[in-house]
C-alpha positions in Angstrom: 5.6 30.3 1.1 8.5 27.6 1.2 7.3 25.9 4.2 3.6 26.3 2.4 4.8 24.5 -0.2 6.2 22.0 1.6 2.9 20.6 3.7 1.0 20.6 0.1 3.3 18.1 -1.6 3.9 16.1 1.4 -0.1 15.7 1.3 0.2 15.5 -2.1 2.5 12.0 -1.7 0.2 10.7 1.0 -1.6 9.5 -1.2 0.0 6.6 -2.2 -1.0 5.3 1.6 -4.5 5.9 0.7 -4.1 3.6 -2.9 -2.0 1.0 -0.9 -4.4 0.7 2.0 -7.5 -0.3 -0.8 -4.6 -2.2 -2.9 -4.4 -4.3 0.0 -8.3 -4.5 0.8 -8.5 -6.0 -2.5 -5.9 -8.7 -2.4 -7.4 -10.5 1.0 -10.5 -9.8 -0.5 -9.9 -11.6 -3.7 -8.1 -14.3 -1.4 -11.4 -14.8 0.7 -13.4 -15.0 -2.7 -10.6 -17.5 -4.1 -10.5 -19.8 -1.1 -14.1 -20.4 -1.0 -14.3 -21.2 -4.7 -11.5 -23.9 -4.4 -10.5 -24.4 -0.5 -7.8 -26.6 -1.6 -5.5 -24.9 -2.6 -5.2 -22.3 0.9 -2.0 -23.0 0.9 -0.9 -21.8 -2.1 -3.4 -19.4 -2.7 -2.2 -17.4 0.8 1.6 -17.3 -0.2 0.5 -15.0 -3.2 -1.6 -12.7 -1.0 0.9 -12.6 1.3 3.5 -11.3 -1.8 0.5 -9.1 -2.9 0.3 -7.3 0.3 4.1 -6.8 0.6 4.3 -5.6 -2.6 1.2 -3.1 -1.5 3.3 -2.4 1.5 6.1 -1.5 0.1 4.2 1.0 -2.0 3.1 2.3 1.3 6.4 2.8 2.9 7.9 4.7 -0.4 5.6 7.3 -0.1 5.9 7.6 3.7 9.9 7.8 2.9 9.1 10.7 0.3 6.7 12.5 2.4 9.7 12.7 5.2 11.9 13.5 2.6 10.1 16.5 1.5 9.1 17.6 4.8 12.5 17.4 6.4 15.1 16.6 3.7 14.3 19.9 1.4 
């Protein structure tokens, strides 16, 4: 029943891969969109989507941490 238990949450926090995958879908996205309505400012317009797809990364690898956690920490 423990081990049961176990598999469901660490499915359950899994899915914070799933949101962070789409999270950074729509940040190059919204960079390709942004670049062809004003192509002068590349530049500065790929240093934010580059900080938005950490950030959606980083997301990523906390729920990866707490799926290992519960899977082989509990």
């Amino acid at each position: 029943m423990l081990q049961a238990s176990k598999f469901i949450a660490a499915g359950l926090a899994t899915i914070s891969i799933l949101g962070s995958g789409v999270g950074i879908g729509i940040v190059f996205g919204s960079l390709i969109i942004a670049i062809s309505r004003n192509p002068f400012l590349q530049k500065e317009l790929f240093l934010f989507a580059i900080l938005g797809f950490a950030l959606c990364e980083a997301i990523a690898l906390f729920g990866l941490m707490v799926t290992f956690l519960i899977l082989f920490g509990f």
